[in-house]
C-alpha positions as CSV (number, residue, x, y, z in Angstrom):
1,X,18.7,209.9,112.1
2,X,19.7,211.0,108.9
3,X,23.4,210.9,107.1
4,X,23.3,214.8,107.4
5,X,22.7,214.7,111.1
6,X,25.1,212.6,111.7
7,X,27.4,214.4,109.7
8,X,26.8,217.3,112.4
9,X,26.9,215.1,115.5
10,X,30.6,213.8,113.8
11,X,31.5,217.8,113.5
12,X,30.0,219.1,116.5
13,X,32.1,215.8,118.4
14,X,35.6,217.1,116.4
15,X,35.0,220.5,117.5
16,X,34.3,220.0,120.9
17,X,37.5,217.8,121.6
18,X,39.4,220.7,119.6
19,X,38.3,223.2,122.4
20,X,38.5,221.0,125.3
21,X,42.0,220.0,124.4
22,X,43.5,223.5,124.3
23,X,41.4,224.7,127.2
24,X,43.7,225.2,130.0
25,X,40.5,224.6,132.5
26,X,40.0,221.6,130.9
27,X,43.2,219.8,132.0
28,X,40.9,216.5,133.1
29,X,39.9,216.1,129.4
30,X,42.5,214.2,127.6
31,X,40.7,212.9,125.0
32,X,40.5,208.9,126.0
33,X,38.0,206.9,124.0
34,X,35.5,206.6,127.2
35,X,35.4,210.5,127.2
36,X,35.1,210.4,123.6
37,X,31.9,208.1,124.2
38,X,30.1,210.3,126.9
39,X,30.6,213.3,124.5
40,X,29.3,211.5,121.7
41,X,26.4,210.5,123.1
42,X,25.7,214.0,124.8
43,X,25.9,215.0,121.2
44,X,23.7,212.4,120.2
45,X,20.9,213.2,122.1
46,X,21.0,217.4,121.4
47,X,20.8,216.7,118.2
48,X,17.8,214.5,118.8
49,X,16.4,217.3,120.5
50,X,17.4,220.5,117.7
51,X,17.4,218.4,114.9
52,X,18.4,221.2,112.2
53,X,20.9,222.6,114.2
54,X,24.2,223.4,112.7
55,X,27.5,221.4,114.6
56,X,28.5,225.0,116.1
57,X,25.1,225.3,117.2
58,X,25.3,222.1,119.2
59,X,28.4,222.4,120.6
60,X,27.0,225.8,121.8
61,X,23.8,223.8,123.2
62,X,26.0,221.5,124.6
63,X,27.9,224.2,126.7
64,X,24.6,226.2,127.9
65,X,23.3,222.8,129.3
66,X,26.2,222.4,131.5
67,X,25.0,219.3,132.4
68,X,27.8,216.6,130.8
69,X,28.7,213.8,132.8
70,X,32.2,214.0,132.2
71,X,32.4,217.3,133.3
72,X,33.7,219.0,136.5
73,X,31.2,221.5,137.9
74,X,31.0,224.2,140.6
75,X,28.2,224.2,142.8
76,X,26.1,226.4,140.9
77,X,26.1,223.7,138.3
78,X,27.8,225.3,135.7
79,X,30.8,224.1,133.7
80,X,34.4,224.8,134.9
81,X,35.1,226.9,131.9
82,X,35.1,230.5,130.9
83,X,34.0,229.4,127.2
84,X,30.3,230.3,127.9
């Protein structure tokens, strides 16, 4: 991976704890290096995946998959969240 791309992964991971610390659904995320890991690896691997996308763009992604292991879900499989 390039400099640049990691330089998105590094923004996309800083704007993603932003949100999830001042979501009020989000009151499991509290920002502990383990949770810091899984995001950064999520991260990781979107940006493997949409290698020119912008940091907004993958924390977008990153939201639409709904997928995170850290993250509650509902039984539809969607994030506990009214961000998306």
């Amino acid at each position: 991976m390039t400099p640049e791309l990691a330089a998105r992964v590094l923004e996309a991971l800083l704007q993603l704890h932003e949100e999830l610390s001042v979501d009020a659904e989000a009151p499991w995320y509290v920002g502990m290096p383990d949770q810091t890991q899984v995001l950064h690896d999520e991260l990781w691997l979107l940006a493997g995946s949409h290698p020119n996308s912008s940091s907004s763009a993958l924390v977008e992604i990153w939201y639409r998959t709904g997928r995170s292991s850290l993250l509650p879900v509902q039984c539809t499989g969607e994030l506990v969240s009214s961000r998306h």
